[in-house]
Structure formats: C-alpha cells, structure tokens
MARROMI-16192 format. One record per residue (C-alpha): residue number from 0; x, y, z. Coordinates in steps of 0.05 Angstrom, whole numbers, padded with zeros to 5 digits. Layout:
<pts>
<pt resi="NUM" X="X" Y="Y" Z="Z"/>
...
</pts>
This chain:
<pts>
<pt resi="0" X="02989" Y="00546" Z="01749"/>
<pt resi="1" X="03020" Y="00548" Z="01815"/>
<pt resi="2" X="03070" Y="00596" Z="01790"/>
<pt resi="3" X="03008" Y="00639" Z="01761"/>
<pt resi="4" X="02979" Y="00629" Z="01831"/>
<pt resi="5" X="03043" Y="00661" Z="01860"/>
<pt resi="6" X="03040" Y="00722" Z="01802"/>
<pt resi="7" X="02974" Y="00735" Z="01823"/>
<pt resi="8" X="02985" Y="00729" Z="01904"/>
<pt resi="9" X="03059" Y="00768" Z="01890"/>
<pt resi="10" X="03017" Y="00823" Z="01850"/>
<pt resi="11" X="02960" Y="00829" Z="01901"/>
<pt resi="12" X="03007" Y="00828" Z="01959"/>
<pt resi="13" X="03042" Y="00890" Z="01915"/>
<pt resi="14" X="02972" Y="00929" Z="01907"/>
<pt resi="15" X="02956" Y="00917" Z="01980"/>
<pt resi="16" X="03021" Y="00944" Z="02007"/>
<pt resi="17" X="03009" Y="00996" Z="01943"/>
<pt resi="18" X="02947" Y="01020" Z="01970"/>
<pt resi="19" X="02969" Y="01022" Z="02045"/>
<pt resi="20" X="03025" Y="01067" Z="02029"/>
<pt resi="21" X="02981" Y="01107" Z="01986"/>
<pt resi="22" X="02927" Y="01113" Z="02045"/>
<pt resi="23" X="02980" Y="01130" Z="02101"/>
<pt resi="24" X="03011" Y="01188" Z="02055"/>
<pt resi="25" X="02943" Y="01206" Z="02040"/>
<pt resi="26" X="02933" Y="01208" Z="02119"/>
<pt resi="27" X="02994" Y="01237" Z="02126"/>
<pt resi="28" X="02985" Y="01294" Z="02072"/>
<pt resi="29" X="02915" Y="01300" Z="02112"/>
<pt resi="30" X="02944" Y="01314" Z="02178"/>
<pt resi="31" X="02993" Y="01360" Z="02147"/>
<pt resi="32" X="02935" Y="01397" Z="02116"/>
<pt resi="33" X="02895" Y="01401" Z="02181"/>
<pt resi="34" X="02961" Y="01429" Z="02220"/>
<pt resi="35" X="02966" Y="01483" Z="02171"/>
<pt resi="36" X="02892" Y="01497" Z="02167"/>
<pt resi="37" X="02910" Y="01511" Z="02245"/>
<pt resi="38" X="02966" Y="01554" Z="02244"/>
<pt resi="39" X="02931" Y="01592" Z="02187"/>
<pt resi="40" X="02880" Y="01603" Z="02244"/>
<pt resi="41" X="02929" Y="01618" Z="02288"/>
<pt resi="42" X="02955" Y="01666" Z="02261"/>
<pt resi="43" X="02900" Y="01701" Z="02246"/>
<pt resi="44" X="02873" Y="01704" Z="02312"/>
<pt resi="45" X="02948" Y="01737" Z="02337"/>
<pt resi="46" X="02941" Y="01779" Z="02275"/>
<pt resi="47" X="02877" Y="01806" Z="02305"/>
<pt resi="48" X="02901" Y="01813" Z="02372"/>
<pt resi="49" X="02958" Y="01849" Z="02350"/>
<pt resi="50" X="02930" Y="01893" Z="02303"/>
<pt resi="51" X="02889" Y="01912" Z="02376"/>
<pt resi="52" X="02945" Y="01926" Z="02404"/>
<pt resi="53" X="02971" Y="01969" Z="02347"/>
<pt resi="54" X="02917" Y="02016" Z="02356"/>
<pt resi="55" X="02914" Y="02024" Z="02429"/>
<pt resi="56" X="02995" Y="02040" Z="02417"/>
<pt resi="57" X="02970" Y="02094" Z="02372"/>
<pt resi="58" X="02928" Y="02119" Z="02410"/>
<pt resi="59" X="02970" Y="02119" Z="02469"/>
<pt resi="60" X="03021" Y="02156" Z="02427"/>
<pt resi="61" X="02964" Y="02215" Z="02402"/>
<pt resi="62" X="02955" Y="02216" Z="02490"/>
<pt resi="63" X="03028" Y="02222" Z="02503"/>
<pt resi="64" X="03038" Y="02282" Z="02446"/>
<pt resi="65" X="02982" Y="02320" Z="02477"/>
<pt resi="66" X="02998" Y="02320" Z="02546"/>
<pt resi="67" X="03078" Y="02339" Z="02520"/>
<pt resi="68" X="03043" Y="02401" Z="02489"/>
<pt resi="69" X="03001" Y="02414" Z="02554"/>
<pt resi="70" X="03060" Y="02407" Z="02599"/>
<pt resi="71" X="03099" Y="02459" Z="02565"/>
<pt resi="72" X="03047" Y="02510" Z="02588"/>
<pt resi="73" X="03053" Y="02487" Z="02658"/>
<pt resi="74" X="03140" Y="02511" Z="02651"/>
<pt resi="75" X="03126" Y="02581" Z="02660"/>
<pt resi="76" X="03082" Y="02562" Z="02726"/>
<pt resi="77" X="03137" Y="02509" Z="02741"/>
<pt resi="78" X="03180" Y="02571" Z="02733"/>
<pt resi="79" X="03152" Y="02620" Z="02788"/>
<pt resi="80" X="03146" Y="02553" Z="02836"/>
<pt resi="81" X="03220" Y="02552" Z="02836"/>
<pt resi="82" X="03230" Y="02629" Z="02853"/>
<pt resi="83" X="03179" Y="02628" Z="02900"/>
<pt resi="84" X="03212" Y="02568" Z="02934"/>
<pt resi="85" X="03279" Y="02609" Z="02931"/>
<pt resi="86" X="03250" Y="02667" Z="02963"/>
<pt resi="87" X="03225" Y="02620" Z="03024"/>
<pt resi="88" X="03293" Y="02595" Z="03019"/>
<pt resi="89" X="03328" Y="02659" Z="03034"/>
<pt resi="90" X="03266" Y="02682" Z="03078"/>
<pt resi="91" X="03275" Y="02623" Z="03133"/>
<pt resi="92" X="03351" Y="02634" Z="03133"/>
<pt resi="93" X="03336" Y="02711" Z="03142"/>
<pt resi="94" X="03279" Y="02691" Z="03202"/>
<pt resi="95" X="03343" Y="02650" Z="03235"/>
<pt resi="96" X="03384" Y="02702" Z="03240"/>
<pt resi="97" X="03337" Y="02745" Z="03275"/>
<pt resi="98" X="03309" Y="02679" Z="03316"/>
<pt resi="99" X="03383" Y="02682" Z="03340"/>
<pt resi="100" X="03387" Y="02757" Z="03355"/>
<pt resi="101" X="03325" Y="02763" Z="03388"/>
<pt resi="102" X="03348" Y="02700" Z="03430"/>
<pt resi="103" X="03400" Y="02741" Z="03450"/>
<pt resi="104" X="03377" Y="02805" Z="03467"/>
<pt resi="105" X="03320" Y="02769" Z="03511"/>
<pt resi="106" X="03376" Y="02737" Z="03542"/>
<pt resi="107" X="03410" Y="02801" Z="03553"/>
<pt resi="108" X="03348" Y="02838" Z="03576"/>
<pt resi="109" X="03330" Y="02784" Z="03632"/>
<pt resi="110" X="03397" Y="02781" Z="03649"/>
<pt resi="111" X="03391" Y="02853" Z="03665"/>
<pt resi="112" X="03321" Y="02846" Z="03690"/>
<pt resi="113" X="03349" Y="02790" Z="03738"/>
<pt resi="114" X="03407" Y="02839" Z="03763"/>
<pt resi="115" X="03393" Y="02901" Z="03756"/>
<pt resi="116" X="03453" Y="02923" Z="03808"/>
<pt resi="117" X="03511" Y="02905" Z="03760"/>
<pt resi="118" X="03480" Y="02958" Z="03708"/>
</pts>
C-alpha cells in the first residue's frame, strides 16, 4: 500500500504540476492574445490617422496644381515688371549723367557770375 500511496501522491503531484503548466500557457497564450488585440487597435487607430493625412496630401496637391496654372498667367505681367525695371535702370543712369552736367555748368555759370572780369 505504501507504494500505491506513493503512485497515487507521484500521479497527483504529476496532474498538479500538469495543470499549472497548462494554466500558465493558458495565461501566457492569454496575454499574447490581449497584446495583439492591442496592436490590432493600434494599428488601426495610425491607419486612420494616416489615411487623414493622405487626404489632406491630396488635397494639398489639387492646391499646389492650381496655383502652378494661375502663376503662369502672372509670367506675361512678371514679364513687363522686368522691362519696366530695365527702363528705370537705363533712366537713372541717363538722370546721372545730366545730374553731372548740370553740376557742371552751374559750376561754370557761378564761376562766371562770381568773376565776371576774367570773361
């Protein structure tokens, strides 16, 4: 009997340590299943918030094509801007030149004014 006693103790002893591995990989399996129940949430919420940004890039792309097909009316304006500014260009160096001369001549004509005699 006492080696019955032992069977029995030796095969309980095996179901309990049976049945605690079977609860931790039940636990375990569990935890496993609750991390990917969160990443599955995860990444659906960044699926969302990218699909958000995915349309506001859209839309900023429909923007940029429309104000590229504006801007090319403004070329012809952009155009007469730059001959205009050339014109002031050659305008200011042509208002030197005759800053310079009329310098000059009222130089020359006080000068005269000044001493008249040496005329």
């Amino acid at each position: 009997m006492a080696e019955k006693e032992k069977q029995d103790e030796l095969a309980d002893s095996l179901n309990d340590l049976f049945s605690s591995v079977s609860t931790m990989i039940k636990t375990e399996l569990q935890g496993t299943a609750n991390h990917m129940e969160l990443l599955e949430k995860m990444n659906l919420r960044v699926a969302e918030e990218y699909k958000g940004f995915g349309d506001m890039a859209s839309g900023l792309s429909v923007f940029v094509e429309q104000l590229k097909s504006k801007s090319g009316g403004f070329d012809e304006y952009v155009k007469q801007i730059d001959a205009i500014d050339q014109q002031v260009t050659e305008f200011e160096a042509v208002v030197s030149v005759l800053d310079k001369h009329v310098t000059m001549l009222e130089s020359k004509v006080q000068s005269v004014y000044h001493n008249p005699s040496s005329s």
